[in-house]
PDB file with one MODEL, atoms N, CA, C and O in Angstrom:
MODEL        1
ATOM      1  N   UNK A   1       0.850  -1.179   0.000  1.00  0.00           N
ATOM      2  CA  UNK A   1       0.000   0.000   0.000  1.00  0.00           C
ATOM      3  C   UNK A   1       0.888   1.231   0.000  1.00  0.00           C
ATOM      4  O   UNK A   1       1.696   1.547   0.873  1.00  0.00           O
ATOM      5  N   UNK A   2       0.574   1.938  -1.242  1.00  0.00           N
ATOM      6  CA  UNK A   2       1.291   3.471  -1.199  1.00  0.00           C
ATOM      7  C   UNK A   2       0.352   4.711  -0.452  1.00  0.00           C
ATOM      8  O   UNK A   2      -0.870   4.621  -0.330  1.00  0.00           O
ATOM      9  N   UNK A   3       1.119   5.818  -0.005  1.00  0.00           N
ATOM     10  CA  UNK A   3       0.046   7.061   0.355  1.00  0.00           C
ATOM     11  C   UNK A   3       0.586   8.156  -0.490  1.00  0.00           C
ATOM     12  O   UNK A   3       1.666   8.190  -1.080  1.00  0.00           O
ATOM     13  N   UNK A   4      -0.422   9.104  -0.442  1.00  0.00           N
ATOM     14  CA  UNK A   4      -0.488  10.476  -0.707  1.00  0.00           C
ATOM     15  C   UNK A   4      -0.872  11.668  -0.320  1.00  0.00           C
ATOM     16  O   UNK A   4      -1.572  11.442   0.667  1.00  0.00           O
ATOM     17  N   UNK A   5      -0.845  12.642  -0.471  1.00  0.00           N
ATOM     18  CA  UNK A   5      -1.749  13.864   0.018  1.00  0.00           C
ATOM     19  C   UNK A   5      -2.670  14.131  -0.766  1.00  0.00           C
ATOM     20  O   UNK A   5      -2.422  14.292  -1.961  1.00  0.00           O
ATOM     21  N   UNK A   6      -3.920  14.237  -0.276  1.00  0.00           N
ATOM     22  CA  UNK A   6      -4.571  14.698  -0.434  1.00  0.00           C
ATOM     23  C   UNK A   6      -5.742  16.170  -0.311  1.00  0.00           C
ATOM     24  O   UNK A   6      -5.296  17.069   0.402  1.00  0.00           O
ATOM     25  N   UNK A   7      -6.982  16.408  -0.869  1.00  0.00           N
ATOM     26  CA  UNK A   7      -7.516  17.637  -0.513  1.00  0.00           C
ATOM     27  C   UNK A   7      -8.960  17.240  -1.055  1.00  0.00           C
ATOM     28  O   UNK A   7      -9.029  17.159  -2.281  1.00  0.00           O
ATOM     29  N   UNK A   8      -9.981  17.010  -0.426  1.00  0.00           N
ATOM     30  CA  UNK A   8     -11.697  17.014  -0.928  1.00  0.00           C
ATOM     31  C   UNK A   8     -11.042  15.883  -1.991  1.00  0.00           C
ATOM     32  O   UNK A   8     -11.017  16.388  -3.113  1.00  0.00           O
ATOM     33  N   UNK A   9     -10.526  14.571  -1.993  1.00  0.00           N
ATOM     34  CA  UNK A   9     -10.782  13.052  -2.275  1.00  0.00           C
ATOM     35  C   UNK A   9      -9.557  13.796  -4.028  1.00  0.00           C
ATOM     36  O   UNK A   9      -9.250  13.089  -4.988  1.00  0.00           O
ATOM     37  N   UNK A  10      -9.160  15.326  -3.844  1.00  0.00           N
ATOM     38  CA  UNK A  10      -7.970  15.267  -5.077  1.00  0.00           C
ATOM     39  C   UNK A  10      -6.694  14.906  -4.686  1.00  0.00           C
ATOM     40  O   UNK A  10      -6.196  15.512  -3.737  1.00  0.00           O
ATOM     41  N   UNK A  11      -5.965  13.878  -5.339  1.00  0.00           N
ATOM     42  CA  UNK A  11      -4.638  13.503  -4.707  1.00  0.00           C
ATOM     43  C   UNK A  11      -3.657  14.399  -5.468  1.00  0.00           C
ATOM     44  O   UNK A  11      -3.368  14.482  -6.662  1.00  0.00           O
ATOM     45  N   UNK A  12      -3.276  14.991  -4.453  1.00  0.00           N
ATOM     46  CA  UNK A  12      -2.209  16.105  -4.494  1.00  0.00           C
ATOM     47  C   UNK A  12      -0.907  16.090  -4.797  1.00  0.00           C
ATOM     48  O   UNK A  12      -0.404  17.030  -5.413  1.00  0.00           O
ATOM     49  N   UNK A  13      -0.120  14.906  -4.358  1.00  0.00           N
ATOM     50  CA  UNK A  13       0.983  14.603  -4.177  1.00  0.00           C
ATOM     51  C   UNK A  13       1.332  13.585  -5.304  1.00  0.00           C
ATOM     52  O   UNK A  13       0.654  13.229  -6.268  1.00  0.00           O
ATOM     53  N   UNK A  14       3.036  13.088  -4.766  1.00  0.00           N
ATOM     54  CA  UNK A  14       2.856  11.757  -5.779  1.00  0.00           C
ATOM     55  C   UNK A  14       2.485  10.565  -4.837  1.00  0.00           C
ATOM     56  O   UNK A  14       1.923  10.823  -3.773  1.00  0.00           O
ATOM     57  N   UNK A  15       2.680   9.687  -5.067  1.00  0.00           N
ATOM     58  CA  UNK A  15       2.754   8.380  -4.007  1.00  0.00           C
ATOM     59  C   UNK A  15       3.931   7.580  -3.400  1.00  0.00           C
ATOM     60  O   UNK A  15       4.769   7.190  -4.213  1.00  0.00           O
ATOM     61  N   UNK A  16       4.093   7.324  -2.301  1.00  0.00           N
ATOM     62  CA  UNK A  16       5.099   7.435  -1.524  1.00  0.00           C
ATOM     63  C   UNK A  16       4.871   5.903  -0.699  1.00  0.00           C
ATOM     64  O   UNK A  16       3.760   5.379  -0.610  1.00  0.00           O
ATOM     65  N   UNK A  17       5.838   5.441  -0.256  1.00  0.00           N
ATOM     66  CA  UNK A  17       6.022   4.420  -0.061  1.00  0.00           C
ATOM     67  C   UNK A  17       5.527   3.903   1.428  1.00  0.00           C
ATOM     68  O   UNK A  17       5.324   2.707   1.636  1.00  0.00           O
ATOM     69  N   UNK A  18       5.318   5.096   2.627  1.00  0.00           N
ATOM     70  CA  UNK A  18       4.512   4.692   3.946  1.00  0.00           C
ATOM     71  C   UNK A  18       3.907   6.094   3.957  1.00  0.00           C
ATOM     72  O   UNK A  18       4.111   7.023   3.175  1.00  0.00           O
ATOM     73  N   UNK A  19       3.227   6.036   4.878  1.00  0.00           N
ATOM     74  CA  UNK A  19       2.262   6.838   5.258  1.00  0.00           C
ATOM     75  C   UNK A  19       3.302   8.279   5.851  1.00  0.00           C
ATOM     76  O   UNK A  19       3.148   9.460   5.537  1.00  0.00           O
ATOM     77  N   UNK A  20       4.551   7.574   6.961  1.00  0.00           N
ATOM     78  CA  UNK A  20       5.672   8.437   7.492  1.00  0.00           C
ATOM     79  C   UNK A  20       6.313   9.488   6.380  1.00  0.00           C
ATOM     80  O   UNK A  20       6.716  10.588   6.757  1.00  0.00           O
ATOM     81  N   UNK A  21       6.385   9.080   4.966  1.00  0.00           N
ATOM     82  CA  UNK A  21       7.324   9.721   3.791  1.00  0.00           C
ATOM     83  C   UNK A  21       6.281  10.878   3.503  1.00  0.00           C
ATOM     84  O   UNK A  21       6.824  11.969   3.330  1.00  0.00           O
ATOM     85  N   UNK A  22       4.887  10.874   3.416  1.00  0.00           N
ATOM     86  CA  UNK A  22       3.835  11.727   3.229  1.00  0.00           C
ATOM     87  C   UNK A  22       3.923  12.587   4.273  1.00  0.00           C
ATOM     88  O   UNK A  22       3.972  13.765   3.917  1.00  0.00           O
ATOM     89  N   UNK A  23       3.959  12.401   5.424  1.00  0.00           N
ATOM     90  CA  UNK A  23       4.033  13.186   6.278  1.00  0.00           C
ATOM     91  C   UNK A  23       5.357  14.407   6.542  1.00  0.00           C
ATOM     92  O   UNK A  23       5.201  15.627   6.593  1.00  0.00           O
ATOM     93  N   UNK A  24       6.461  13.754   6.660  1.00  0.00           N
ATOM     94  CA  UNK A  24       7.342  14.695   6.317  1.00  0.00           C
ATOM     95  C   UNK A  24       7.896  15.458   4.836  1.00  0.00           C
ATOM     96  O   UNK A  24       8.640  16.432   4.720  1.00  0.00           O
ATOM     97  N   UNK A  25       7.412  14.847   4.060  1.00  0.00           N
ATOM     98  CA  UNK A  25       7.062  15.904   2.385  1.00  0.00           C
ATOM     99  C   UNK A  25       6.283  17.183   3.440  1.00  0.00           C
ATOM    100  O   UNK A  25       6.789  18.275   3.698  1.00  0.00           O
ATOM    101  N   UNK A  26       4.738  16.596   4.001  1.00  0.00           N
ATOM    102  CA  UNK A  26       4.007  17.719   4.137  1.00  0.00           C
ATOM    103  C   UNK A  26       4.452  18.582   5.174  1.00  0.00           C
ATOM    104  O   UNK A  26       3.874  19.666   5.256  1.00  0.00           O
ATOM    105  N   UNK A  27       5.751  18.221   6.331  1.00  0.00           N
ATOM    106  CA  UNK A  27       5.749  19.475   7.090  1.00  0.00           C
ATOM    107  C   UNK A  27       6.756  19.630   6.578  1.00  0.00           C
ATOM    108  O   UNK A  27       7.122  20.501   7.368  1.00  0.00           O
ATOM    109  N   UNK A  28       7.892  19.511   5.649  1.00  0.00           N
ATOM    110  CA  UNK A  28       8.666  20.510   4.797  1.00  0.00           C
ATOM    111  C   UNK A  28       7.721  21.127   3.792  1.00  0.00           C
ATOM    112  O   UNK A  28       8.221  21.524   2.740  1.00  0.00           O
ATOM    113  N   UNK A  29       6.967  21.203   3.900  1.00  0.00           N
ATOM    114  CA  UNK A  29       6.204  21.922   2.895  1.00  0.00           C
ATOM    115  C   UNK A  29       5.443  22.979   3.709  1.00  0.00           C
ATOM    116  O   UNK A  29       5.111  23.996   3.101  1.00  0.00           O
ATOM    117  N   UNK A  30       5.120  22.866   5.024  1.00  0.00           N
ATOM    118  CA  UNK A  30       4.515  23.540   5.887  1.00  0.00           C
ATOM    119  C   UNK A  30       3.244  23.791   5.926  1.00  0.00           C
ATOM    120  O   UNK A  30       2.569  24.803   6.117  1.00  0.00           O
ATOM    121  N   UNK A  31       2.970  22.374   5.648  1.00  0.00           N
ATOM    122  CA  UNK A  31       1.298  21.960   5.504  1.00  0.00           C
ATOM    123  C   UNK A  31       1.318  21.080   6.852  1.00  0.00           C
ATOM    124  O   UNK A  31       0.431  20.233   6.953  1.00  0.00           O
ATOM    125  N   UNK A  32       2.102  21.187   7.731  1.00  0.00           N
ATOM    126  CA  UNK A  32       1.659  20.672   9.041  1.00  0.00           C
ATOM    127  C   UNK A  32       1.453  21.708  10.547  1.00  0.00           C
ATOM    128  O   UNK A  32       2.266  22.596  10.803  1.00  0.00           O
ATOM    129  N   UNK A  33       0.445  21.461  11.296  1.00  0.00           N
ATOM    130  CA  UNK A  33       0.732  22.458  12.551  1.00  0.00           C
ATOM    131  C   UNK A  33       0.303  21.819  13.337  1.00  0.00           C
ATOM    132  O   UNK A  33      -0.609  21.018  13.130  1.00  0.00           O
ATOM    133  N   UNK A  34       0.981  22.059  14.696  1.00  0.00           N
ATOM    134  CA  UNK A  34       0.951  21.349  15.942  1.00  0.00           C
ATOM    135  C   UNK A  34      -0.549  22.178  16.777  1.00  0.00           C
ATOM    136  O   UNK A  34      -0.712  23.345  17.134  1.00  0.00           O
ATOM    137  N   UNK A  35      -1.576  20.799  16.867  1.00  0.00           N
ATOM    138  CA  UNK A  35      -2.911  21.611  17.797  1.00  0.00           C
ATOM    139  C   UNK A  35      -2.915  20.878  19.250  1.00  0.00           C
ATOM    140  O   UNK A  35      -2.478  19.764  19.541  1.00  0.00           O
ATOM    141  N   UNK A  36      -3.506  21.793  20.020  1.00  0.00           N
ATOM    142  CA  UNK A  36      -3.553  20.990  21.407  1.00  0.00           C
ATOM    143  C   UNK A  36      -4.910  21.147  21.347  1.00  0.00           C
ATOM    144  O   UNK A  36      -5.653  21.908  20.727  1.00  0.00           O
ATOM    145  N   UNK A  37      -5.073  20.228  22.157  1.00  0.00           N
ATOM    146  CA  UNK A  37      -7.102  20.008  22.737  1.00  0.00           C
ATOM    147  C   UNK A  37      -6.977  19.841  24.091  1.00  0.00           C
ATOM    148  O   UNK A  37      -5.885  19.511  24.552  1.00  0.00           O
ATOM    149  N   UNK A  38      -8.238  20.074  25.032  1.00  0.00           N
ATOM    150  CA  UNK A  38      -8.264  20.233  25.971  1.00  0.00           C
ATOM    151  C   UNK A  38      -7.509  18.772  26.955  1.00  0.00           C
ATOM    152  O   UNK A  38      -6.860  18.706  28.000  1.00  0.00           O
ATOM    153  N   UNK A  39      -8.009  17.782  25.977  1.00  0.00           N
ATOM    154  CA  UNK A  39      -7.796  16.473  26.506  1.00  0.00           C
ATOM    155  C   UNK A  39      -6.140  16.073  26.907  1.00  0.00           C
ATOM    156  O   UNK A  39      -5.736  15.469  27.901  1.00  0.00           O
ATOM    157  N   UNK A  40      -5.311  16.672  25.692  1.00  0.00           N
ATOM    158  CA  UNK A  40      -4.265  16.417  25.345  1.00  0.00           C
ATOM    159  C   UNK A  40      -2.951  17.456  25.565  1.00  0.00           C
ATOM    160  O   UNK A  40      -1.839  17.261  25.075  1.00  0.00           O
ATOM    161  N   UNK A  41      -3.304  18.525  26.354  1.00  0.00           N
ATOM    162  CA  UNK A  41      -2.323  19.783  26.977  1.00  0.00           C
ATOM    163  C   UNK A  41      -0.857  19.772  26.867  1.00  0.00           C
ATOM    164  O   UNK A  41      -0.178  20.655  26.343  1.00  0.00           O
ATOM    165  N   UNK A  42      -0.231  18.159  27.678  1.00  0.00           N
ATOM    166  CA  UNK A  42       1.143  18.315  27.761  1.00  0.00           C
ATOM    167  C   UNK A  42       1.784  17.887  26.435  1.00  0.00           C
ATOM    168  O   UNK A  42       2.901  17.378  26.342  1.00  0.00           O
ATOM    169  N   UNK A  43       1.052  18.119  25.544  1.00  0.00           N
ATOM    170  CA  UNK A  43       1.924  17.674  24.126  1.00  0.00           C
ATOM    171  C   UNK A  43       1.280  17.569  22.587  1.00  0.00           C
ATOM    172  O   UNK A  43       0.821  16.648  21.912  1.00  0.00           O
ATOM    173  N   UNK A  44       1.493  19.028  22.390  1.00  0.00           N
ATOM    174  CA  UNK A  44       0.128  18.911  20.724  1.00  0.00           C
ATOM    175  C   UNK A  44       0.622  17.730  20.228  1.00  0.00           C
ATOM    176  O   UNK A  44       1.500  16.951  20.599  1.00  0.00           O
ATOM    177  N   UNK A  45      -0.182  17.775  19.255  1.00  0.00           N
ATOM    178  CA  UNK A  45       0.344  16.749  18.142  1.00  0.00           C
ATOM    179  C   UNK A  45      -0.114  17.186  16.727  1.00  0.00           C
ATOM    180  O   UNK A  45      -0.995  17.987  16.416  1.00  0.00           O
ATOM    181  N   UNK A  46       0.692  16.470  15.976  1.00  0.00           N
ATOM    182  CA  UNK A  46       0.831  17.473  14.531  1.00  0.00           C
ATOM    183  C   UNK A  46      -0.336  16.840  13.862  1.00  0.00           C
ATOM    184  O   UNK A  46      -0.583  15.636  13.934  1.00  0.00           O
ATOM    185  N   UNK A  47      -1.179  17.884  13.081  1.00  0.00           N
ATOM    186  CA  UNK A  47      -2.214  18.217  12.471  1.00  0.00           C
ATOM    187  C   UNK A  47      -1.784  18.214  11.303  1.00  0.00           C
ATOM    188  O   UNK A  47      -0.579  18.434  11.182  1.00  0.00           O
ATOM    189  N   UNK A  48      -2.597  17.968  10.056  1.00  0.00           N
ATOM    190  CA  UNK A  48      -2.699  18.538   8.640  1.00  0.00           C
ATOM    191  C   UNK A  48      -3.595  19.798   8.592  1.00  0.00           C
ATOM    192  O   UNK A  48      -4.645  19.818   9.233  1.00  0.00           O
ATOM    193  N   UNK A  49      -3.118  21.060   7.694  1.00  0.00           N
ATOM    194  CA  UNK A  49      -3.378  22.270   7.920  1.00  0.00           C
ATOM    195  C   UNK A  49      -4.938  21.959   6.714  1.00  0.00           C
ATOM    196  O   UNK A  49      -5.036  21.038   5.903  1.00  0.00           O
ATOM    197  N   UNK A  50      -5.911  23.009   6.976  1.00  0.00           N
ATOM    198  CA  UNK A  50      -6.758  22.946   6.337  1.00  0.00           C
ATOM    199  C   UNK A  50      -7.790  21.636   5.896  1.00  0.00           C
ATOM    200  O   UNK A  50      -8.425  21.178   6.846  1.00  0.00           O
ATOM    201  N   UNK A  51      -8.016  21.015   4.619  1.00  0.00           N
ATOM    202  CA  UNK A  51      -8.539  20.220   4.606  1.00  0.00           C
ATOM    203  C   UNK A  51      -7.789  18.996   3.631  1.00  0.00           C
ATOM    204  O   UNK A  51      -8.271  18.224   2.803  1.00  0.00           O
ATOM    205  N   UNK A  52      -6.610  19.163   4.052  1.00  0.00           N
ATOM    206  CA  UNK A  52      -5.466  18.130   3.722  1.00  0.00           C
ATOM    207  C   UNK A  52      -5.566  17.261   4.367  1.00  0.00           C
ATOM    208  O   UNK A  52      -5.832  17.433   5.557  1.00  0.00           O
ATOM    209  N   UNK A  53      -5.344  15.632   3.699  1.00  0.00           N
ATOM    210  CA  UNK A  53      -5.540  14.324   4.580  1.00  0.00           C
ATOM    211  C   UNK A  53      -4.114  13.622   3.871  1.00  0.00           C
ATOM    212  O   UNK A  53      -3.584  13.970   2.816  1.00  0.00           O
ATOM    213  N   UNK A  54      -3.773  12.755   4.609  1.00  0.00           N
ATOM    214  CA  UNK A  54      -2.914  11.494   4.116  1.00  0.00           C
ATOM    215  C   UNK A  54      -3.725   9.934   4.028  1.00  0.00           C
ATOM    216  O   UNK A  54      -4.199   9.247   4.934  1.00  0.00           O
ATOM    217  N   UNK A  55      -3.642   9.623   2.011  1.00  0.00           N
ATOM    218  CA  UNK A  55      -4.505   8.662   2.780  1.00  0.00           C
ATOM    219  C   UNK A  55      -4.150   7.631   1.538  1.00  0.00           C
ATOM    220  O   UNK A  55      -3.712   8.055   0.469  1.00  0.00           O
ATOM    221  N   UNK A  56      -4.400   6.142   1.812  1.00  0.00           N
ATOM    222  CA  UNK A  56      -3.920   5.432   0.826  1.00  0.00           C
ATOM    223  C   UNK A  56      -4.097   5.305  -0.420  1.00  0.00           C
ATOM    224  O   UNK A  56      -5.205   5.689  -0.797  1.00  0.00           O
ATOM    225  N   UNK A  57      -3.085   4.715  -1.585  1.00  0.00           N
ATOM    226  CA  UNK A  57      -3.929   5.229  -2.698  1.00  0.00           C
ATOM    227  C   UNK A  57      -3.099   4.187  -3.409  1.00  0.00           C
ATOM    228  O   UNK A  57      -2.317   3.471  -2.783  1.00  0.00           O
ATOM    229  N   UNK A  58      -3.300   4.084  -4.962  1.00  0.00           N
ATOM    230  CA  UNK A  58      -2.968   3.523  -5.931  1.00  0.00           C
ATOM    231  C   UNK A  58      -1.981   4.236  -6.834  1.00  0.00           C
ATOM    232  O   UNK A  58      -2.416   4.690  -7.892  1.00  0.00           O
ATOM    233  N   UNK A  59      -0.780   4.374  -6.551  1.00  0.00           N
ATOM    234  CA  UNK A  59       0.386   4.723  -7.778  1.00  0.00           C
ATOM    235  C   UNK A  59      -0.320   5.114  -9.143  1.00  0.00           C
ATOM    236  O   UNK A  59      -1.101   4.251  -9.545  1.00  0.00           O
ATOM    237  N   UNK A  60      -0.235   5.912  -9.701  1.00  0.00           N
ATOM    238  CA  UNK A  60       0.035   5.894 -11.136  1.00  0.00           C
ATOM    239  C   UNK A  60       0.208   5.485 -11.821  1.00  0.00           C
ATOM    240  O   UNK A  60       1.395   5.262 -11.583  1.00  0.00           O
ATOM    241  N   UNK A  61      -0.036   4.872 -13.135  1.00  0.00           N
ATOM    242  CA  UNK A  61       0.458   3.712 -13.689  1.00  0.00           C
ATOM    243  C   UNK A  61       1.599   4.199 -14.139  1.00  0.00           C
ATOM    244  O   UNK A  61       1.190   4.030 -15.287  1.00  0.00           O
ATOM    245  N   UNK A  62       2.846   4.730 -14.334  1.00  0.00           N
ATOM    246  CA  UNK A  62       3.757   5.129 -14.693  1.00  0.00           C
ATOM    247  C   UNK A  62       4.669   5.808 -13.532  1.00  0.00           C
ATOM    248  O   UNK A  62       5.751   6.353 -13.747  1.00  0.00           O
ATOM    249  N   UNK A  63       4.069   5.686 -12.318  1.00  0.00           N
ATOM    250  CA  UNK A  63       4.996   6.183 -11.037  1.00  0.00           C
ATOM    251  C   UNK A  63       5.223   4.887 -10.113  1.00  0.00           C
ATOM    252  O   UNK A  63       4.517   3.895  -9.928  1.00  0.00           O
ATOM    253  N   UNK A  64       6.483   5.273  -9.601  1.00  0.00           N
ATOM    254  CA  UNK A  64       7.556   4.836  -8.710  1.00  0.00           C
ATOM    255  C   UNK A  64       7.578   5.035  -7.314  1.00  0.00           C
ATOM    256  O   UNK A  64       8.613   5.473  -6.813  1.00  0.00           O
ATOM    257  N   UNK A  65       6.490   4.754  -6.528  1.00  0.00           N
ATOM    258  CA  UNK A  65       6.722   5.366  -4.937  1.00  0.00           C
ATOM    259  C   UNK A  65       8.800   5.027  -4.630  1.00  0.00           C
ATOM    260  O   UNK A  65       9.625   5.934  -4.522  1.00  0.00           O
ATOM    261  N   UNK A  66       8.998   4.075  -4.589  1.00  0.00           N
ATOM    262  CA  UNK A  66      10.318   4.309  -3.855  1.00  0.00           C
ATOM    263  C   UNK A  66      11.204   4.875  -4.819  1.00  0.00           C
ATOM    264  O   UNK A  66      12.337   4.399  -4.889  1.00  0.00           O
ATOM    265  N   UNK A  67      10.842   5.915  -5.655  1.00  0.00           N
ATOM    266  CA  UNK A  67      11.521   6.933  -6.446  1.00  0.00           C
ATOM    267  C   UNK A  67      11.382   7.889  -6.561  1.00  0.00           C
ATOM    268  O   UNK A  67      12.164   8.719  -7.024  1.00  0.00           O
ATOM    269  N   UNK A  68       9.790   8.097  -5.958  1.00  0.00           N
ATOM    270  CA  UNK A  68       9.609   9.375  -5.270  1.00  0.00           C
ATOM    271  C   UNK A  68      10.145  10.057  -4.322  1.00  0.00           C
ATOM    272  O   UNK A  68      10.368  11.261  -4.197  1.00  0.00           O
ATOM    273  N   UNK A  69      10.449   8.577  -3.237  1.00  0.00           N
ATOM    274  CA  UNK A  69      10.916   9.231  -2.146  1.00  0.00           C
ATOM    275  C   UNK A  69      12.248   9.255  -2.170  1.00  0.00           C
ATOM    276  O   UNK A  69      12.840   9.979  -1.370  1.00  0.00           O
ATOM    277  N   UNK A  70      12.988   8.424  -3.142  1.00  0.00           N
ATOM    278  CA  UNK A  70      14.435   9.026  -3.500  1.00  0.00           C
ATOM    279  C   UNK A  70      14.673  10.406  -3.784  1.00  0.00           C
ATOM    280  O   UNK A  70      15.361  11.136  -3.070  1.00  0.00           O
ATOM    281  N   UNK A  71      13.952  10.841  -5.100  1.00  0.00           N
ATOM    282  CA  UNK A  71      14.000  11.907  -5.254  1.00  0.00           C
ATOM    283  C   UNK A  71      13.628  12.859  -4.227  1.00  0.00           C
ATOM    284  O   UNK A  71      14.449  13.766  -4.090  1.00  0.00           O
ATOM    285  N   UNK A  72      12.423  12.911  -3.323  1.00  0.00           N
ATOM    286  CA  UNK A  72      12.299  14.050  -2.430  1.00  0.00           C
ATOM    287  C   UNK A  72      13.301  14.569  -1.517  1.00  0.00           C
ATOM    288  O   UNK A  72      13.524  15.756  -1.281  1.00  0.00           O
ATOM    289  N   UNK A  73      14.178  13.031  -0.781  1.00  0.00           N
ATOM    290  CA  UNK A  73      14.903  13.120  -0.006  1.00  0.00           C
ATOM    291  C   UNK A  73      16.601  13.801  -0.899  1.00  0.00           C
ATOM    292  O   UNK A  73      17.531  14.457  -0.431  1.00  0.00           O
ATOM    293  N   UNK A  74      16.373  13.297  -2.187  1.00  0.00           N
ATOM    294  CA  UNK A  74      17.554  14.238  -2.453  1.00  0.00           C
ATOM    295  C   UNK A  74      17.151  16.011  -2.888  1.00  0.00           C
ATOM    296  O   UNK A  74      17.977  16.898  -2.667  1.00  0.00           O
ATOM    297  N   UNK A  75      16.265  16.202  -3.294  1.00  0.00           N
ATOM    298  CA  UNK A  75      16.030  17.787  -2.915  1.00  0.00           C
ATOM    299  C   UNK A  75      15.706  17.750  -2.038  1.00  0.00           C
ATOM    300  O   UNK A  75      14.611  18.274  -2.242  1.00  0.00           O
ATOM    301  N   UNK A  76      15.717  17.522  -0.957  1.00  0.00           N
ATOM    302  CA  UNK A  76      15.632  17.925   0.346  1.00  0.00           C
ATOM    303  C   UNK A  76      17.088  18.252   1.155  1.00  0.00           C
ATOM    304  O   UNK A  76      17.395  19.037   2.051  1.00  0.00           O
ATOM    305  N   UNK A  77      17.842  17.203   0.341  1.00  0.00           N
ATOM    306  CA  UNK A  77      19.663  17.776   0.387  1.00  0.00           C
ATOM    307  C   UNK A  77      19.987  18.935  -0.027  1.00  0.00           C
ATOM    308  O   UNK A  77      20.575  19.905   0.451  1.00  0.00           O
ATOM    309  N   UNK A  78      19.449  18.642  -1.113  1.00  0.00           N
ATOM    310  CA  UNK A  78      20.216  19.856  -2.010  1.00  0.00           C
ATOM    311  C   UNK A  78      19.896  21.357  -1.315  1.00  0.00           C
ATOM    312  O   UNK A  78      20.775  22.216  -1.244  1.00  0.00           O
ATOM    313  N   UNK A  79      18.439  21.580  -0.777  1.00  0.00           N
ATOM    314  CA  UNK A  79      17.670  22.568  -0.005  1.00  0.00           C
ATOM    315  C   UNK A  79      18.358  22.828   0.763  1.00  0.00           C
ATOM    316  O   UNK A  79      18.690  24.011   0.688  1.00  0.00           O
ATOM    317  N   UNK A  80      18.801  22.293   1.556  1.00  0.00           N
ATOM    318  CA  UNK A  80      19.614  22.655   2.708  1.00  0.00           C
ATOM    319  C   UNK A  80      21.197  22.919   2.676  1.00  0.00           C
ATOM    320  O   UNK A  80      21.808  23.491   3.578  1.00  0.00           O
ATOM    321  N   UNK A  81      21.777  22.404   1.476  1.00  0.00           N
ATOM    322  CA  UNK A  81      22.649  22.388   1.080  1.00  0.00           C
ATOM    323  C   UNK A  81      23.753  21.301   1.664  1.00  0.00           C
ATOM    324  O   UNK A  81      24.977  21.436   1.677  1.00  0.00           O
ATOM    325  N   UNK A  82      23.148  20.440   2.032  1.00  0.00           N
ATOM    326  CA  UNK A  82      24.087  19.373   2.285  1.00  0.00           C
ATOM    327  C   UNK A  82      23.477  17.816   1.474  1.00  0.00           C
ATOM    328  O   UNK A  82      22.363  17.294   1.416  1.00  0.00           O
ATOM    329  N   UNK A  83      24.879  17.432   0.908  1.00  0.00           N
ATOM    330  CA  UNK A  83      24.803  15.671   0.242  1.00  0.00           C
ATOM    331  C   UNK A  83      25.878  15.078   0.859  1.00  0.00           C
ATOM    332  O   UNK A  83      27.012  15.482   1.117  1.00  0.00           O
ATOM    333  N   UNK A  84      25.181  13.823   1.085  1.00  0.00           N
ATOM    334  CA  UNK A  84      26.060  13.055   1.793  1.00  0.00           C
ATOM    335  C   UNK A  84      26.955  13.588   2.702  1.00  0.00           C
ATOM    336  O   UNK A  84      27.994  12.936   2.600  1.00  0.00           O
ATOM    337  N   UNK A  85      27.102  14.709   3.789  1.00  0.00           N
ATOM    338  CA  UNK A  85      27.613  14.714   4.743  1.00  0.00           C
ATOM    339  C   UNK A  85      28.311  16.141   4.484  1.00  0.00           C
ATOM    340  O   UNK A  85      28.751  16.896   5.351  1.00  0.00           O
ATOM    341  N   UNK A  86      28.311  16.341   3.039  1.00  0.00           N
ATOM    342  CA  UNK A  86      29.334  17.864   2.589  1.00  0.00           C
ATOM    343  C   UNK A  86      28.767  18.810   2.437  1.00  0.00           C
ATOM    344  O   UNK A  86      27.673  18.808   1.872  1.00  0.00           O
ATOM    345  N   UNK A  87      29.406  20.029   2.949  1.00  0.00           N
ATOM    346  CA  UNK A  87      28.513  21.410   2.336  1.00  0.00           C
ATOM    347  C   UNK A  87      28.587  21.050   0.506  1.00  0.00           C
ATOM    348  O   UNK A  87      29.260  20.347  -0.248  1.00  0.00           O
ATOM    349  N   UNK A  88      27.669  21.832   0.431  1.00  0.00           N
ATOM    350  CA  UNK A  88      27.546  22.121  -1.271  1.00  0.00           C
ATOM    351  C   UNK A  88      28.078  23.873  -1.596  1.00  0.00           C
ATOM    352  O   UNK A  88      28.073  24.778  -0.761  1.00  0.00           O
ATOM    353  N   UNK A  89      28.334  23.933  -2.459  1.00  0.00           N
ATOM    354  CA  UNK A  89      28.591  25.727  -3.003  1.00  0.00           C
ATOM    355  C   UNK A  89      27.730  26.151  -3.683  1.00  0.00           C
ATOM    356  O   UNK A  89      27.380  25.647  -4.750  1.00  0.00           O
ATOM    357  N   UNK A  90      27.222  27.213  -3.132  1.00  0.00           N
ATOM    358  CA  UNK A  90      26.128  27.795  -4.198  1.00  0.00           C
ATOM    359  C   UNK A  90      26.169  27.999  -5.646  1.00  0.00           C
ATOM    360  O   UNK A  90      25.192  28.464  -6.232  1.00  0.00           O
TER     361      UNK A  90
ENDMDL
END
């Protein structure tokens, strides 16, 4: 089973290999925020912003979940400017 993001049943994203890889796409993206409820005080817990869900889905017929998440995780290097352990130069 792959996931995605979603919005009102449109899948947003690509498809990703656990439910965990969707989730951190979406709070580098800053589609996540931490809510507290009355019940739960000593420790929000992270929310999807608006009417964004994570939810299972069916690949593409031409997509790669564990190439998605290759690729995300390497722009996610590059963003920060570190690969494999080295600064990068602008």
């Amino acid at each position: 089973m792959v996931y995605a993001l979603f919005c009102n049943d449109a899948k947003l994203s690509k498809a990703y290999p656990t439910e965990a890889d969707v989730w951190k796409l979406a709070r580098q993206s800053g589609l996540v925020v931490d809510a507290v409820s009355e019940e739960e005080k000593p420790a929000p817990r992270p929310v999807l912003d608006n009417d964004y869900e994570i939810k299972p889905c069916r690949p593409d017929p031409q997509e790669d979940p564990d190439r998605n998440k290759a690729e995300a995780e390497r722009d996610a290097q590059l963003e920060t400017g570190f690969v494999r352990g080295r600064a990068t130069l602008p």
